[in-house]
NURO-98602 format. One record per residue (C-alpha): residue in three letters; z, x, y. Coordinates in steps of 0.1 Angstrom, whole numbers, plus 2048, in hexadecimal, padded with zeros to 3 digits. Layout:
<paros>
> r, pz, px, py
> ALA, Z, X, Y $
...
</paros>
This chain:
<paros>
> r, pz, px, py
> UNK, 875, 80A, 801 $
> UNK, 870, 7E6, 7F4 $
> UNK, 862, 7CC, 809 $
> UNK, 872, 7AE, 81A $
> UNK, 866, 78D, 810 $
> UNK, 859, 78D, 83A $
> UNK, 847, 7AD, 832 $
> UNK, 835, 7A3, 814 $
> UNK, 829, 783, 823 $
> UNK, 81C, 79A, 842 $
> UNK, 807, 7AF, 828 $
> UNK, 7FD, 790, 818 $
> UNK, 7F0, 77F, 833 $
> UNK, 7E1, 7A2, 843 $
> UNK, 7CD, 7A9, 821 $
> UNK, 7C1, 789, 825 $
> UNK, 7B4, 787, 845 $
> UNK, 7A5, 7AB, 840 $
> UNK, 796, 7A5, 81B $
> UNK, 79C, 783, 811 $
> UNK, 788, 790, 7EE $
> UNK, 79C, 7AC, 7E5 $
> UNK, 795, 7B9, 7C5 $
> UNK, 7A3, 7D8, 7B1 $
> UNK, 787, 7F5, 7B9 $
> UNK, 791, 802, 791 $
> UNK, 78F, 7E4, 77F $
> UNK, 784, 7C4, 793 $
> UNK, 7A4, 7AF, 78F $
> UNK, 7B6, 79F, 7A9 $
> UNK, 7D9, 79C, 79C $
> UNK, 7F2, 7B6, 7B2 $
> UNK, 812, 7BA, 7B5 $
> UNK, 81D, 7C7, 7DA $
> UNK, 831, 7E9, 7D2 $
> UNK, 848, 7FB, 7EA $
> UNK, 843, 810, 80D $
> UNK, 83F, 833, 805 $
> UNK, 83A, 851, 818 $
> UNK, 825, 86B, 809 $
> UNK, 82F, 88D, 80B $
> UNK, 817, 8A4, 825 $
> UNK, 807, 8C6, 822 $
> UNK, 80C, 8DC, 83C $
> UNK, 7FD, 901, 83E $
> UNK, 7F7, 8FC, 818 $
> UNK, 81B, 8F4, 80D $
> UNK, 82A, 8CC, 807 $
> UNK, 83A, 8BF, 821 $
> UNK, 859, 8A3, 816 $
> UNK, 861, 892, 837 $
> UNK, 854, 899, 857 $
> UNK, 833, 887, 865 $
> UNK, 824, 870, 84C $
> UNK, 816, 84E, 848 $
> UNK, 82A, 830, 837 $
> UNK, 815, 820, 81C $
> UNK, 817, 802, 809 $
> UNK, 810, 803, 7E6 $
> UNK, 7F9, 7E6, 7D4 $
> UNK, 7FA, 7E9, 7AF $
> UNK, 7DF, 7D9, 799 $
> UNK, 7F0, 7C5, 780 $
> UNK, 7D1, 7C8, 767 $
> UNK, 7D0, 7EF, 769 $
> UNK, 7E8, 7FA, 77E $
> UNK, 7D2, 80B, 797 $
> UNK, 7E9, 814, 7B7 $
> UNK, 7D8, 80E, 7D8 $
> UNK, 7E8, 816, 7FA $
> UNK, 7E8, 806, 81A $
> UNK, 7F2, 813, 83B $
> UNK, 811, 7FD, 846 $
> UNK, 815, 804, 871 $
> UNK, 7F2, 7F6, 86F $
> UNK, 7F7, 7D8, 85C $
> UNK, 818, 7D6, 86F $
> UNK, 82F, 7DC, 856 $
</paros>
């Protein structure tokens, strides 16, 4: 799911507050593109689990390397 302009400014201002610094943990740059709210799938007794309980991430893509990393969104209240 893509983000609203609010949304993205929430996250901006969030990752600033929380790492003003933020720098890509493969390659050191700090050029990202915010990405879209994903929900992973789940294993449960050993098997993937599509839907059900899981936790909405936001995906921040390196724009150097494109190195994904995810951030919780109820947290960052998103």
């Amino acid at each position: 799911m893509p983000l609203s302009a609010a949304q993205q400014q929430t996250f901006q201002n969030w990752l600033s507050r929380k790492n003003p610094n933020f720098k890509c943990p493969c390659c050191g740059q700090n050029n990202f593109q915010t990405g879209e709210i994903i929900a992973p799938p789940t294993l449960v007794n050993g098997a993937i689990n599509m839907g059900g309980n899981t936790i909405p991430m936001l995906t921040l893509i390196c724009s150097n390397c494109a190195h994904v990393s995810l951030f919780a969104t109820i947290p960052i209240g998103i």
